[in-house]
VOBA-1610 file (N, C-alpha, C; in pm, whole numbers, padded with zeros to 5 digits, always signed):
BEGIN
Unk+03043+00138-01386Unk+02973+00119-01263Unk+02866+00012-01284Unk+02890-00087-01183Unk+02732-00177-01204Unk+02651-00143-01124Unk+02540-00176-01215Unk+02389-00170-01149Unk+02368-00263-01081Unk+02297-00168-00952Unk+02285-00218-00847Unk+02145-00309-00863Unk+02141-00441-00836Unk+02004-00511-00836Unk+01919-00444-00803Unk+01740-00448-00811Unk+01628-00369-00692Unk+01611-00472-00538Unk+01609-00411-00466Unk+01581-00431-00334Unk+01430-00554-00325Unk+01429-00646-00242Unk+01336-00754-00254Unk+01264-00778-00141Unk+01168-00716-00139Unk+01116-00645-00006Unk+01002-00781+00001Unk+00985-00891+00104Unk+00909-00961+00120Unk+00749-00943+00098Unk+00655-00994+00062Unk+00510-00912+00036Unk+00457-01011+00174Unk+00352-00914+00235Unk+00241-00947+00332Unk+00171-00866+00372Unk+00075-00911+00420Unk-00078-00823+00405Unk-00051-00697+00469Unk+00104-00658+00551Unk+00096-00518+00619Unk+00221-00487+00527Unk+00209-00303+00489Unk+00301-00257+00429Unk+00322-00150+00478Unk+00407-00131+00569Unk+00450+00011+00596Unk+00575+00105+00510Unk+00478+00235+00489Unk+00566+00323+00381Unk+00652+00434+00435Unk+00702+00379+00553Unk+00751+00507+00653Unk+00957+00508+00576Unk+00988+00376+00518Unk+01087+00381+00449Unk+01119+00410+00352Unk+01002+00430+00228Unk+01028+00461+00087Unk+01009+00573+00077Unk+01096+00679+00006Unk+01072+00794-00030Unk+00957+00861-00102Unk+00909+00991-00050Unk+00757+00985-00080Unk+00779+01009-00232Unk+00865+01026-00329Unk+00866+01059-00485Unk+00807+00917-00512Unk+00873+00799-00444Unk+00811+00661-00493Unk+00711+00587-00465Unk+00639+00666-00362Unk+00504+00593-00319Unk+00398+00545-00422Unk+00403+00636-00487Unk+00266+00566-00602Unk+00345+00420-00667Unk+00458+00422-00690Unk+00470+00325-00814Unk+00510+00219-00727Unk+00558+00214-00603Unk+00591+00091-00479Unk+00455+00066-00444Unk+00363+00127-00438Unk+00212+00088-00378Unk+00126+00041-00480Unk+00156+00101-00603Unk+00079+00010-00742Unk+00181-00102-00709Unk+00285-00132-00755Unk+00346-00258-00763Unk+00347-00352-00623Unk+00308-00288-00534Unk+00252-00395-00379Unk+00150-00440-00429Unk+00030-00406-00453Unk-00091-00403-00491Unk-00095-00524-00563Unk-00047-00520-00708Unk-00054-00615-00826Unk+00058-00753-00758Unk+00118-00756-00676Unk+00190-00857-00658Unk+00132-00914-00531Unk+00087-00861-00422Unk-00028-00894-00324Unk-00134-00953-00369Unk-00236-00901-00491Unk-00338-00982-00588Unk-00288-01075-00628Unk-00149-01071-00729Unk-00147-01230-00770Unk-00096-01337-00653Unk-00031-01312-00532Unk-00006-01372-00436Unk-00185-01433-00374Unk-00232-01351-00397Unk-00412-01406-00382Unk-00461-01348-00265Unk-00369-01263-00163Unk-00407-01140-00012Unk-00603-01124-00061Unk-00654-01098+00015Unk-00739-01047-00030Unk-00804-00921+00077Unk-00711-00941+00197Unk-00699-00778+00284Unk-00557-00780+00310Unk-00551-00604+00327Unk-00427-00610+00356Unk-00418-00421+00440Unk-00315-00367+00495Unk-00273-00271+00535Unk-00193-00190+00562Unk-00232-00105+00490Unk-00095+00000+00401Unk-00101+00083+00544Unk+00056+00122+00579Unk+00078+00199+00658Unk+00135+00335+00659Unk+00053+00439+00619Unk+00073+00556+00558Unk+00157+00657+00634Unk+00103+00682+00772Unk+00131+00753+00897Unk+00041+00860+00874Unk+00055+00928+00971Unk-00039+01047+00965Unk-00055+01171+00984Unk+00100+01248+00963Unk+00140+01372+00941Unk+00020+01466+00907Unk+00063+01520+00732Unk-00043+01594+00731Unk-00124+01586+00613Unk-00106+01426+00559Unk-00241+01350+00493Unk-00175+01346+00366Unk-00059+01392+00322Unk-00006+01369+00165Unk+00041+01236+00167Unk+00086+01152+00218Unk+00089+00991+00171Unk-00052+00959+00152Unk-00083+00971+00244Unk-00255+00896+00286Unk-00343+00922+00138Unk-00351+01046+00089Unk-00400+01094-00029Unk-00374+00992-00195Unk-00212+01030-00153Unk-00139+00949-00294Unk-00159+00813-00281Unk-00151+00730-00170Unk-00228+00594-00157Unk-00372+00542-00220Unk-00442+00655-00151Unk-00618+00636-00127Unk-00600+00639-00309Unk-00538+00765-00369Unk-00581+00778-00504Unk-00541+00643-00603Unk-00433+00613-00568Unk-00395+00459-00651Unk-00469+00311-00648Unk-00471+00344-00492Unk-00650+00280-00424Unk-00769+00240-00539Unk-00807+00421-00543Unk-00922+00454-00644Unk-00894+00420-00720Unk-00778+00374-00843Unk-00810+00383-00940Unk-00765+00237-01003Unk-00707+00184-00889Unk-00653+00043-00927Unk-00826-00087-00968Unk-00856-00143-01017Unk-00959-00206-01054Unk-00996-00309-00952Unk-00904-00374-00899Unk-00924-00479-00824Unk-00897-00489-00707Unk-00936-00343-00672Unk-00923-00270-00532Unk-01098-00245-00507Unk-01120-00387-00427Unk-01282-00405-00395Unk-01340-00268-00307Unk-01238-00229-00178Unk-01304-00161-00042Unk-01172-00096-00032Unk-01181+00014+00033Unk-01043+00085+00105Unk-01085+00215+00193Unk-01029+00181+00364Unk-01072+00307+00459Unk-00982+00275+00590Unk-01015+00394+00654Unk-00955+00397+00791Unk-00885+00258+00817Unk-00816+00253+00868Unk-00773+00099+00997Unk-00865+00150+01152Unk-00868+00046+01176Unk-00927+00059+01318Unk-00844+00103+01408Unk-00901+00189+01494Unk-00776+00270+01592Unk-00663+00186+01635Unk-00707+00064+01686Unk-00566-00018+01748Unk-00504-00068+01642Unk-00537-00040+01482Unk-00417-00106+01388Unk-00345+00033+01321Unk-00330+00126+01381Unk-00321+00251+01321Unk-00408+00367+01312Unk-00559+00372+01312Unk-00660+00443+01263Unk-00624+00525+01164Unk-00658+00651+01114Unk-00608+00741+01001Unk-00499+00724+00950Unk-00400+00681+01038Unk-00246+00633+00966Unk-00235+00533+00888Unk-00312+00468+00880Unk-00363+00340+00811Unk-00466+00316+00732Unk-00423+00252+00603Unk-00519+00253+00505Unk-00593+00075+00494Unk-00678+00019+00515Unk-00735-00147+00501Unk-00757-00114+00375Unk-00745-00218+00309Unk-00787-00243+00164Unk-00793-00409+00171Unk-00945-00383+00063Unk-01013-00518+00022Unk-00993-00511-00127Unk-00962-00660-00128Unk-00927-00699-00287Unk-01014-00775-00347Unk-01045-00765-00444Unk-01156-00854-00526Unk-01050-01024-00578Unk-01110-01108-00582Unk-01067-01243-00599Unk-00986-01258-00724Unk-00906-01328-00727Unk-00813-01348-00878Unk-00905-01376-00980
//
């Protein structure tokens, strides 16, 4: 059986996670993250949804702990509000 290539998901400052399975959210949202920074984004907006806060959580925490993750909160109601995470990036 061949292996199937990975999927090549275009990068830009909005990322909605309503397609990736939630087992893969942390490691698709670290690897948005680090490829958004070296692309040079320096805002951007993760689109979590807003069920009952377990994406939003596993985001915010990769958020926290990523280094060159300057700012991160709400979106403003008309870009999502709670369903939505803004994040500010510190400069290359």
């Amino acid at each position: 059986m061949e292996e199937e290539e990975p999927v090549r998901i275009p990068v830009t400052d909005v990322f909605d996670l309503h397609s990736v399975p939630p087992r893969d959210v942390k490691a698709v949202v670290e690897e948005y993250l680090h490829e958004a920074h070296r692309l040079g984004f320096r805002a951007l907006r993760i689109v979590h949804g807003r069920g009952i806060g377990v994406q939003r959580e596993m985001v915010r925490g990769v958020l926290a702990r990523t280094e060159f993750v300057a700012d991160f909160r709400d979106a403003p109601a008309e870009a999502g509000g709670w369903g939505a995470t803004v994040v500010t990036l510190r400069e290359l």
